[in-house]
ZAGUTOR-115361 format. One line per 8 residues: number of its first residue (from 1); their letters; for each residue x, y, z of C-alpha. Coordinates in nm, 2 decimals, decimal comma, padded with zeros to 4 digits. Layout:
<kolros>
NUM	A	X:Y:Z | ...
</kolros>
This chain:
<kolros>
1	XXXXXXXX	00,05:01,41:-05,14 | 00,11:01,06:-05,04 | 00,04:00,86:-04,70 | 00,25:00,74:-04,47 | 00,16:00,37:-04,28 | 00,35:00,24:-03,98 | 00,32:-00,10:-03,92 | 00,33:-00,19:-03,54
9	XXXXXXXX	00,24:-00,47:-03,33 | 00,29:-00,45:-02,96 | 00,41:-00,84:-02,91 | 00,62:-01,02:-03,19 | 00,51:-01,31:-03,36 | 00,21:-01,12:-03,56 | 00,38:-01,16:-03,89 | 00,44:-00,75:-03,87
17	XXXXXXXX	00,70:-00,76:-04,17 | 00,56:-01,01:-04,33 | 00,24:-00,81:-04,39 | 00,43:-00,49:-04,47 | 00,63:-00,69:-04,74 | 00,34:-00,83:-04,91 | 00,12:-00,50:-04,88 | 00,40:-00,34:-05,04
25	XXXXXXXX	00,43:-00,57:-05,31 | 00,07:-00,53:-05,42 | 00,09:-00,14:-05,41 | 00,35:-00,15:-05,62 | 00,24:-00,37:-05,87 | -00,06:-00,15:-05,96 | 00,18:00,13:-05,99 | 00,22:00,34:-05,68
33	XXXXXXXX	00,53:00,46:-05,61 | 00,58:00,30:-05,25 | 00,89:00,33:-05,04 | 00,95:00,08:-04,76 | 01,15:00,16:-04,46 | 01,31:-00,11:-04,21 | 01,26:00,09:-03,88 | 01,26:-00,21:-03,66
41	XXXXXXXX	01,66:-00,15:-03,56 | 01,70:-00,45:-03,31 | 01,57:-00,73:-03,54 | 01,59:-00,59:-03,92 | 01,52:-00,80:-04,23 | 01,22:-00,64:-04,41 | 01,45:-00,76:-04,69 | 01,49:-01,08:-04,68
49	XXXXXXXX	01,10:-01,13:-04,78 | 01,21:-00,98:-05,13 | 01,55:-01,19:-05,24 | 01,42:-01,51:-05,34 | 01,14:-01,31:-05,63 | 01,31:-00,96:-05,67 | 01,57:-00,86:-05,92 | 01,88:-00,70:-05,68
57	XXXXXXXX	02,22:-00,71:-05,63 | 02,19:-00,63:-05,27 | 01,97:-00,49:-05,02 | 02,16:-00,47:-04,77 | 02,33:-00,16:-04,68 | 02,37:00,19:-04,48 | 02,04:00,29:-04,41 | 01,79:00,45:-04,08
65	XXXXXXXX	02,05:00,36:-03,80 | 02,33:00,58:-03,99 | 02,08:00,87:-04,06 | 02,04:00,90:-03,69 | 02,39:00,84:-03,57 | 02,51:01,14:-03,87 | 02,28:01,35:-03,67 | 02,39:01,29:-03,36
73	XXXXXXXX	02,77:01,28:-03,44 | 02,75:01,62:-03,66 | 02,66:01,87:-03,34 | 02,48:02,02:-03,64 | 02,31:02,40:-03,56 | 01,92:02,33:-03,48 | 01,83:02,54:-03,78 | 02,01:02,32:-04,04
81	XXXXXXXX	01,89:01,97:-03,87 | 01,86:01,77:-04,21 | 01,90:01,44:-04,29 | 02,06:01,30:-04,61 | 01,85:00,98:-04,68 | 01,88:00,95:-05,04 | 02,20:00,85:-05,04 | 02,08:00,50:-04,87
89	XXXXXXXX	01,79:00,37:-05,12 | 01,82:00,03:-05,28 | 01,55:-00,04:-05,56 | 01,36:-00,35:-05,58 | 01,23:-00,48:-05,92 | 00,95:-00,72:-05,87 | 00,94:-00,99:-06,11 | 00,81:-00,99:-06,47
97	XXXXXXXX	00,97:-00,60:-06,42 | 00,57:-00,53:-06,27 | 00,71:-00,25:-06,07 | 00,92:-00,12:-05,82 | 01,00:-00,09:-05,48 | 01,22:00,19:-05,28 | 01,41:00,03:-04,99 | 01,55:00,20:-04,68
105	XXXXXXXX	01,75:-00,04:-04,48 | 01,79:-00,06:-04,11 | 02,17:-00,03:-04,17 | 02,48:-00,25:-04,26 | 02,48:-00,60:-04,11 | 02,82:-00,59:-03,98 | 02,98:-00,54:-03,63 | 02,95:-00,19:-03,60
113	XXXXXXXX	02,57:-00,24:-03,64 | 02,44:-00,26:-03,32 | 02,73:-00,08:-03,16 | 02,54:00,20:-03,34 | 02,19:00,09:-03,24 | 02,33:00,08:-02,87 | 02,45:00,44:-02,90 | 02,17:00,62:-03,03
121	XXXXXXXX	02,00:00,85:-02,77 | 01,70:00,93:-02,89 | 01,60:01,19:-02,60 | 01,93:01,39:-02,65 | 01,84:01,36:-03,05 | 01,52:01,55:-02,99 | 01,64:01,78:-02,73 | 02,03:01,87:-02,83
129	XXXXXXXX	01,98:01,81:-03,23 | 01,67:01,93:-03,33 | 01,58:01,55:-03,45 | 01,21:01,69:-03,42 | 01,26:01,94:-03,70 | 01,49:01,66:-03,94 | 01,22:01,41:-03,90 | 00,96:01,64:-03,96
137	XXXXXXXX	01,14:01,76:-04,30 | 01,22:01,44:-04,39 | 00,83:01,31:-04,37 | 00,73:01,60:-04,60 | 00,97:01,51:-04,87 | 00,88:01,15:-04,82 | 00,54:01,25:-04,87 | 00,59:01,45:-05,15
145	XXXXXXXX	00,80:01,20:-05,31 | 00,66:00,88:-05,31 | 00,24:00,76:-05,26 | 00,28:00,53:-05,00 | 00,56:00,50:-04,70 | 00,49:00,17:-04,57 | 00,78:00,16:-04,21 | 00,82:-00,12:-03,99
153	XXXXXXXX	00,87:-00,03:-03,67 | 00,99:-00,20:-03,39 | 00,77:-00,38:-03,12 | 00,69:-00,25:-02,76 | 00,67:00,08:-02,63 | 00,95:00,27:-02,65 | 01,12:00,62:-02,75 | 01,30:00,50:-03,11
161	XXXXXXXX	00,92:00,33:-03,16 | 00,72:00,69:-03,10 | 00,88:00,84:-03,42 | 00,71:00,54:-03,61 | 00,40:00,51:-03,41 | 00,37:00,93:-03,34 | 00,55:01,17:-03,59 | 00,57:00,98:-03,89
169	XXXXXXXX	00,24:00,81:-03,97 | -00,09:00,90:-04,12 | -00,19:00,58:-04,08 | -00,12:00,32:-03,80 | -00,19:-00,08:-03,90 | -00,22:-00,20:-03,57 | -00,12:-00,59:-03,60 | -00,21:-00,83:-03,29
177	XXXXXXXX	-00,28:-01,18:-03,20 | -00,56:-01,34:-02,99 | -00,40:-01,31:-02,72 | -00,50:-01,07:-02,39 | -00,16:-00,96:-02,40 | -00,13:-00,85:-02,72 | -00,49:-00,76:-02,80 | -00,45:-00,49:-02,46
185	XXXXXXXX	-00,13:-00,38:-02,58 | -00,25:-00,27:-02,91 | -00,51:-00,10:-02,79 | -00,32:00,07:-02,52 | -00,05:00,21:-02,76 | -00,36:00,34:-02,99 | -00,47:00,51:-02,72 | -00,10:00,66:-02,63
193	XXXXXXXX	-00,03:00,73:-03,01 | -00,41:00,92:-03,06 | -00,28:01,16:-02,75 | 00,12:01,23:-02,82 | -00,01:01,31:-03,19 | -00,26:01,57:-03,05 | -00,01:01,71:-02,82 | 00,28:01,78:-03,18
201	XXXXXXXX	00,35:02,11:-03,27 | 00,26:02,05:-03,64 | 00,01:02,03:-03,84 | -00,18:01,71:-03,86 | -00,50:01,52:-03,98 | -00,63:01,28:-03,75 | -00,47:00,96:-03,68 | -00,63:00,67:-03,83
209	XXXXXXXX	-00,58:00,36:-03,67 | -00,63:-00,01:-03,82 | -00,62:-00,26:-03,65 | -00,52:-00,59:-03,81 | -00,59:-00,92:-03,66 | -00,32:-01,18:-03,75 | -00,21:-01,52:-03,77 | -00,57:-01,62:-03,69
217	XXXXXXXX	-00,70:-01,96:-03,74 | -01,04:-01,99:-03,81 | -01,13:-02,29:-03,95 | -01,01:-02,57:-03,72 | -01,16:-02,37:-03,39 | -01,45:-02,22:-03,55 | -01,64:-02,18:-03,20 | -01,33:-02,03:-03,02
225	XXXXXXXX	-01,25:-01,82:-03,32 | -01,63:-01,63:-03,33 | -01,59:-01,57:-02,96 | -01,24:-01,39:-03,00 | -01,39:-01,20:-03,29 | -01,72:-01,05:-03,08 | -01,37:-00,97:-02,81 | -01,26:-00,80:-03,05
233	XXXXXXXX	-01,54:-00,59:-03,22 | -01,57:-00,47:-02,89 | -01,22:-00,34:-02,76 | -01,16:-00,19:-03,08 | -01,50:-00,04:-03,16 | -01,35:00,30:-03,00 | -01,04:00,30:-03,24 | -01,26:00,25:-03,54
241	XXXXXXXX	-01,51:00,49:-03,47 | -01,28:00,79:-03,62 | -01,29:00,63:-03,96 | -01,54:00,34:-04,05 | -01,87:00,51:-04,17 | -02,12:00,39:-03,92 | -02,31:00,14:-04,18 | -02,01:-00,08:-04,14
249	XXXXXXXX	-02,03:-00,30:-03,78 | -01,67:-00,34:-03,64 | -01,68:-00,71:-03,69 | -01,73:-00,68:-04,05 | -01,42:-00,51:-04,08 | -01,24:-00,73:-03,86 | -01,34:-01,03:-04,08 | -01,22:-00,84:-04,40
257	XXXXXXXX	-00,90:-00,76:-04,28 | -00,78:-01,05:-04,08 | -00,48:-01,26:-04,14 | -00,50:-01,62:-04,14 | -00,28:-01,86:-03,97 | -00,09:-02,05:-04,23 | 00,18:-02,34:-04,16 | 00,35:-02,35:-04,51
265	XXXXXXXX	00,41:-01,94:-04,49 | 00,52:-01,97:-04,12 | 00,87:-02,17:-04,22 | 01,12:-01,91:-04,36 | 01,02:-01,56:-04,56 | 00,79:-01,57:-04,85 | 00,58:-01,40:-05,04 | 00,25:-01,52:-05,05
273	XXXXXXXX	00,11:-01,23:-05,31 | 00,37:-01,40:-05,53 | 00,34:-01,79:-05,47 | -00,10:-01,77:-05,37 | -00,34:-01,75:-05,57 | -00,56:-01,40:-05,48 | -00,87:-01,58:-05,53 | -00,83:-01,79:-05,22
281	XXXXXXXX	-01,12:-01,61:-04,98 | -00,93:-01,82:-04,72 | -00,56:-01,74:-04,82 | -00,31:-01,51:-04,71 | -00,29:-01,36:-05,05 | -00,68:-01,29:-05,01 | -00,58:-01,07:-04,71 | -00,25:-00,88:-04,80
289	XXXXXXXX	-00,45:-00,77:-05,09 | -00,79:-00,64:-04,91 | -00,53:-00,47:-04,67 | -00,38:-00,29:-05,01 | -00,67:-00,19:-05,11 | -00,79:-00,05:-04,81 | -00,49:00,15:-04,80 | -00,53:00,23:-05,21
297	XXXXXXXX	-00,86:00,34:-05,13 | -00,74:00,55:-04,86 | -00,96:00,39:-04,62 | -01,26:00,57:-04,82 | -01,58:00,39:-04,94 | -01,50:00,09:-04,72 | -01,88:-00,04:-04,78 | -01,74:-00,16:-05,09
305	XXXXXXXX	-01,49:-00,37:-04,93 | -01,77:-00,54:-04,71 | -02,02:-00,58:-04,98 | -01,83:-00,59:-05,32 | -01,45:-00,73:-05,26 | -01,36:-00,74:-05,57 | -01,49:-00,41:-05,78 | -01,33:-00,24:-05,45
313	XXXXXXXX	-00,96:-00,43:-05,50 | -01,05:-00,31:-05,91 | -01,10:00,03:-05,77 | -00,76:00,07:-05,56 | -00,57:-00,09:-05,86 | -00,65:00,15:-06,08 | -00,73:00,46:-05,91 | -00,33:00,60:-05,92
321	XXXXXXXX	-00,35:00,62:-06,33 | -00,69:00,82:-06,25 | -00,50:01,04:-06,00 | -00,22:01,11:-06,21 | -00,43:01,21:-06,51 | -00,64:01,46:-06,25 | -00,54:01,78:-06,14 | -00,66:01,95:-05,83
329	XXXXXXXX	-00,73:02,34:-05,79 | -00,80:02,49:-05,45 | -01,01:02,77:-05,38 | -00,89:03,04:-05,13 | -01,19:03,25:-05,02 | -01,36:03,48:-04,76 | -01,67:03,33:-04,62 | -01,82:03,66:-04,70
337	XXXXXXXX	-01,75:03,65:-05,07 | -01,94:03,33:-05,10 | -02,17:03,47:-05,39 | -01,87:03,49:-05,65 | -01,75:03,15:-05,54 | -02,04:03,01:-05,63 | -02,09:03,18:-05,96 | -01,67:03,05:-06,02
345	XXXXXXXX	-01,76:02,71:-05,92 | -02,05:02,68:-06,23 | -01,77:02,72:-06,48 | -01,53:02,54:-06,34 | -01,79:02,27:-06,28 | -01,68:02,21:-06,67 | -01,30:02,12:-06,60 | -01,46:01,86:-06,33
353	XXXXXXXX	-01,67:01,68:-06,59 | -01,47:01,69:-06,89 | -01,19:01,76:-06,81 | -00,91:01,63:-06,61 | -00,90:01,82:-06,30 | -01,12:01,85:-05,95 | -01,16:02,15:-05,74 | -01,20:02,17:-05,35
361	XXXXXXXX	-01,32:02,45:-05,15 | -01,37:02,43:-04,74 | -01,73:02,37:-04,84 | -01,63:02,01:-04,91 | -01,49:01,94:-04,53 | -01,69:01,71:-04,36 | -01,84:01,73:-03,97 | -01,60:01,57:-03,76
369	XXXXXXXX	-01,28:01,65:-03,94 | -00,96:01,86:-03,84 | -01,03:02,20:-04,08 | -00,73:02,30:-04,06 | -00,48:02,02:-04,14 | -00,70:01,93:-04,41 | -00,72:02,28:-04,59 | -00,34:02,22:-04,56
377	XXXXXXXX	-00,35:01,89:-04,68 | -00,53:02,00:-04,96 | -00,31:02,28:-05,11 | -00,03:02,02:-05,07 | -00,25:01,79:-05,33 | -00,31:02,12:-05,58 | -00,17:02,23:-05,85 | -00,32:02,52:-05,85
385	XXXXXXXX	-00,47:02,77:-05,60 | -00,73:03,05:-05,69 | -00,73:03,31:-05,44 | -01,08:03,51:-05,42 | -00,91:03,88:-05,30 | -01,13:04,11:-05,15 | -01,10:04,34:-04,81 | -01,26:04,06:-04,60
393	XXXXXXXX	-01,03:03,80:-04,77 | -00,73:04,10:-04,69 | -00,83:04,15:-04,32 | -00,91:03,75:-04,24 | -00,67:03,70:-03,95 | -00,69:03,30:-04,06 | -00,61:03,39:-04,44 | -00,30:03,60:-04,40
401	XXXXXXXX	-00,17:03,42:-04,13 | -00,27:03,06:-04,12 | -00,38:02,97:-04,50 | -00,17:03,21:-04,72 | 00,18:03,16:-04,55 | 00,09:02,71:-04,67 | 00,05:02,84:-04,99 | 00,36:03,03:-05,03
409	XXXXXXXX	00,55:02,75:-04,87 | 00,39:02,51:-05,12 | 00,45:02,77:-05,41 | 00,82:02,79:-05,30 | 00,91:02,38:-05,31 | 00,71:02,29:-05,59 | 00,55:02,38:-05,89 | 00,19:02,53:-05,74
417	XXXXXXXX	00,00:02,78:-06,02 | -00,16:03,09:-05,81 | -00,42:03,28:-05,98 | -00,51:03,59:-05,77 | -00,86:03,72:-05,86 | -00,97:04,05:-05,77 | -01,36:04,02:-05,68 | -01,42:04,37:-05,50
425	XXXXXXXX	-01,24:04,69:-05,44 | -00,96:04,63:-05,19 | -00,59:04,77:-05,10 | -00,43:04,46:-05,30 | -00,17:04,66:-05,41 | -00,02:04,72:-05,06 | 00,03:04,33:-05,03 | 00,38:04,26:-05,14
433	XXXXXXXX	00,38:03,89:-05,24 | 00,03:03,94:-05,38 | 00,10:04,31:-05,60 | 00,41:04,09:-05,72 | 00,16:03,85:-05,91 | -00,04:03,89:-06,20 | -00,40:03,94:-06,08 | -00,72:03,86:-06,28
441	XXXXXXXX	-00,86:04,03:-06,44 | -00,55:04,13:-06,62 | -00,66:04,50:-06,59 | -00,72:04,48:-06,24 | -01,09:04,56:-06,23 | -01,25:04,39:-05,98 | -01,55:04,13:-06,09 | -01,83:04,34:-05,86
449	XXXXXXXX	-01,77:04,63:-06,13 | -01,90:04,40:-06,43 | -02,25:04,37:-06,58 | -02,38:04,00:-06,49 | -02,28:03,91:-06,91 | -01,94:04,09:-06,88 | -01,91:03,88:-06,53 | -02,00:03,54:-06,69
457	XXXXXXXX	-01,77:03,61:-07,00 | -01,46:03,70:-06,78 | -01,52:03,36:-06,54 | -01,54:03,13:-06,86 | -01,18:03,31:-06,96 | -01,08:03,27:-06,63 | -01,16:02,91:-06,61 | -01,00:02,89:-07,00
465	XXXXXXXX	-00,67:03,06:-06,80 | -00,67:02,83:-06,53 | -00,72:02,52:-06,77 | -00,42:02,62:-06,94 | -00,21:02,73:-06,62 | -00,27:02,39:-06,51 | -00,13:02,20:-06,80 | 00,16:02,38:-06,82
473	XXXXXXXX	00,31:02,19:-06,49 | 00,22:01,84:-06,54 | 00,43:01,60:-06,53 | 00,73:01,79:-06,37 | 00,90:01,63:-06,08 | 01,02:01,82:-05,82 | 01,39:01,81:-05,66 | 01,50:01,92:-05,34
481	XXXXXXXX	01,74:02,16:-05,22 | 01,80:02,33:-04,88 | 01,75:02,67:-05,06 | 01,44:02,58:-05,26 | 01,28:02,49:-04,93 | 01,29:02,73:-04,67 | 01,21:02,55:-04,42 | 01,10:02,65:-04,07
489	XXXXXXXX	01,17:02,50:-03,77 | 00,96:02,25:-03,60 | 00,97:02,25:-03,19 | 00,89:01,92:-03,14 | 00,97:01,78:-02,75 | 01,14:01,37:-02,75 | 00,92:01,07:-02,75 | 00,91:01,02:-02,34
497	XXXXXXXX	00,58:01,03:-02,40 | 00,56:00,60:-02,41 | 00,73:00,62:-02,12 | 00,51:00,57:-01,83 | 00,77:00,69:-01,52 | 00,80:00,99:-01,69 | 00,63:01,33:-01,68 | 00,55:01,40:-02,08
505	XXXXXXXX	00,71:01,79:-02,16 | 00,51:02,07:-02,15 | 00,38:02,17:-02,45 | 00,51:02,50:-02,61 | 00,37:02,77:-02,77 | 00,48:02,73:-03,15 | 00,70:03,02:-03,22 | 00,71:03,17:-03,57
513	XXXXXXXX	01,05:03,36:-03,69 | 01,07:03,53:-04,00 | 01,23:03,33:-04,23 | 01,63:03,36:-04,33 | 01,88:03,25:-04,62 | 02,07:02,91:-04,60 | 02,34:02,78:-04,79 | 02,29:02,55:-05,05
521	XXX	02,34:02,19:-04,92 | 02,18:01,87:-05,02 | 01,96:01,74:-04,76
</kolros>
């Protein structure tokens, strides 16, 4: 499942786009599949960054602004609320044919434009059009689709920039100056975005914030420079508490991830992965690329970046051919039947270390994490799901109606193996979806009634059969329809939230309604 990272800065003149360009450029070289979307509708040109070193015709095009006014103009029902984006994507082939880029424009630069831009309500979008529900189904696809969504959003606070900075991301880069202005308004709008996300009615990990000093000049004010930099260890100390281990100081990071001020790269658009050399500790280059790999890296094992820069850019460069070649398989289980799930996880300890696949259990969830949204997340990254069934697993109230219903929604848009295992006596058969499967073991005899040898000898099949299951749906690429995913719809309220004279809308108890046909349409 890939990640999605809005680039924001609350001021202008932070060299937003410019980072997002050049990030971009370096995930895609080492072979991530990164789409790039031009968000900031009053001032686009994420592309112009790419014409002078890319092989296009043109990138400029149809794109976010006509996906928005579609919606708006079509008085579509709130149950069929989708929006057709494909349509819109320009590729970008990065020199020496290194790899690729996915473009989503801001729209045609001509003079409809901004006549457009002008008559977008975003409020009315959310509450007549069900733009909550679209942009919620178009972020899952998104994510399903490509490994990193890098958006450029627009600067300030305001309703069209709280589906970049609230909806959309995973991950905020949080770009600012040394400024008090900008510096407050960063961390003011971390602080708004945290709360809105909390406050969606969808399913979420935790917001990750980073924030991103730019256009920073160090080396002719030294002195001034170091007192900016304790400034800012210390405003942002409570934004990078949710994610930076605490052997890493906030400073530290700071100094790894800050953009330098450069006058040659300030006069027009360039690309400085392209035209600097990476080894320049002081370069932009140097930056762009410790940024990628903290993003490659999905902000994991950060010590690395601190105390071994380069092994940890080596890491994120290669670490998407190790992901491809890996498989994940997901362990669905009553707390109460831990006993088997141990004696499961000894043989498939064996696919960890020699083969080609890793398998995750709630065990694995860490103190201070959302259990929830990452259980979800994680049958969203498997390709397979083992389900322990017993009577506890049958009458878990969590199971059958929280974690069962994300994998059949996962099993319905994609190509997910389930393996049902019967591990004790239960009334499996009165389960529809389940009594529809084939259950392990194949004669339906549940694992308690074997000796311990019998036991052992039908896990190592099992783990043989799950080996094999596995294999069979690599490398298959999943396409979209309307009636391959049945989607449900999302409630979620317009961004007023940023909007400090108004009251932000109560929040609603999330409604679930069984679910029904729809026509076949391409979203």
């Amino acid at each position: 499942m890939g990640k999605i990272i809005t680039f924001y800065s609350y001021k202008g003149g932070t060299g937003r786009s410019m980072a997002l360009a050049n990030v971009a450029y370096f995930l895609s070289s080492w072979g991530y599949k990164t789409l790039i979307v031009d968000w900031d509708l009053e001032a686009p040109g994420l592309h112009n960054f790419y014409c002078k070193y890319v092989l296009s015709e043109n990138l400029e095009g149809p794109g976010v602004v006509d996906m928005l006014s579609q919606l708006q103009e079509n008085n579509l029902n709130t149950s069929e609320s989708y929006i057709n984006w494909e349509q819109y994507i320009k590729e970008i082939i990065l020199e020496d044919n290194k790899g690729k880029i996915y473009y989503l424009p801001a729209g045609e630069n001509n003079s409809e434009y901004y006549e457009k831009v002008r008559n977008l309500d975003i409020n009315g979008l959310y509450s007549k059009h069900n733009c909550g529900a679209a942009i919620e189904h178009l972020r899952d696809i998104w994510k399903t689709r490509y490994d990193y969504v890098l958006i450029d959003s627009r600067t300030g606070i305001t309703d069209i920039g709280g589906i970049c900075t609230v909806q959309l991301p995973d991950i905020l880069a949080l770009l600012f100056t040394a400024t008090k202005q900008s510096l407050n308004g960063a961390v003011d709008v971390a602080e708004r975005a945290n709360n809105a996300q909390k406050k969606l009615l969808a399913d979420r990990m935790r917001l990750n914030i980073v924030p991103i000093a730019s256009r920073f000049d160090s080396r002719e004010e030294f002195k001034i420079s170091l007192e900016w930099n304790a400034r800012f260890a210390q405003e942002l100390e409570p934004i990078y508490r949710n994610w930076l281990p605490t052997s890493i100081k906030s400073k530290d990071m700071i100094e790894v991830t800050r953009i330098p001020y450069s006058t040659y790269f300030s006069f027009g658009e360039k690309l400085a992965a392209v035209e600097q050399s990476r080894k320049d500790s002081g370069g932009l280059s140097y930056s762009y690329e410790n940024i990628a790999a903290l993003l490659g890296n999905e902000l994991e094992n950060v010590e690395m970046l601190v105390e071994d820069r380069d092994r940890y850019v080596a890491r994120a460069s290669s670490i998407r051919k190790h992901k491809n070649l890996r498989k994940k398989i997901f362990i669905s289980y009553s707390h109460k039947d831990k006993n088997i799930l141990k004696k499961l996880m000894s043989h498939l300890v064996v696919l960890e270390r020699f083969g080609n696949f890793s398998v995750w259990s709630d065990e694995q969830i860490g103190a201070g994490h959302e259990w929830y949204s990452q259980i979800k997340e994680e049958i969203n990254n498997s390709s397979v799901v083992v389900m322990l069934i017993s009577a506890d697993y049958l009458s878990s109230k969590f199971i059958m109606r929280r974690e069962l219903p994300s994998i059949l929604e996962r099993e319905l848009e994609s190509n997910l193996k389930v393996v049902p295992i019967i591990v004790r006596p239960c009334a499996w058969m009165q389960i529809p979806y389940i009594s529809e499967l084939q259950v392990y073991p194949i004669n339906g005899q549940p694992l308690s009634n074997l000796a311990r040898n019998e036991l052992d000898e039908a896990l190592a099949q099992l783990t043989e059969e799950i080996a094999r299951l596995s294999d069979m749906h690599n490398d298959i690429d999943i396409h979209y329809t309307l009636n391959e995913k049945r989607y449900k719809k999302v409630q979620i309220e317009p961004f007023i939230i940023f909007n400090s004279s108004k009251k932000a809308p109560p929040q609603r108890k999330k409604v679930i309604k069984k679910k029904k046909k729809v026509n076949k349409k391409n979203i």
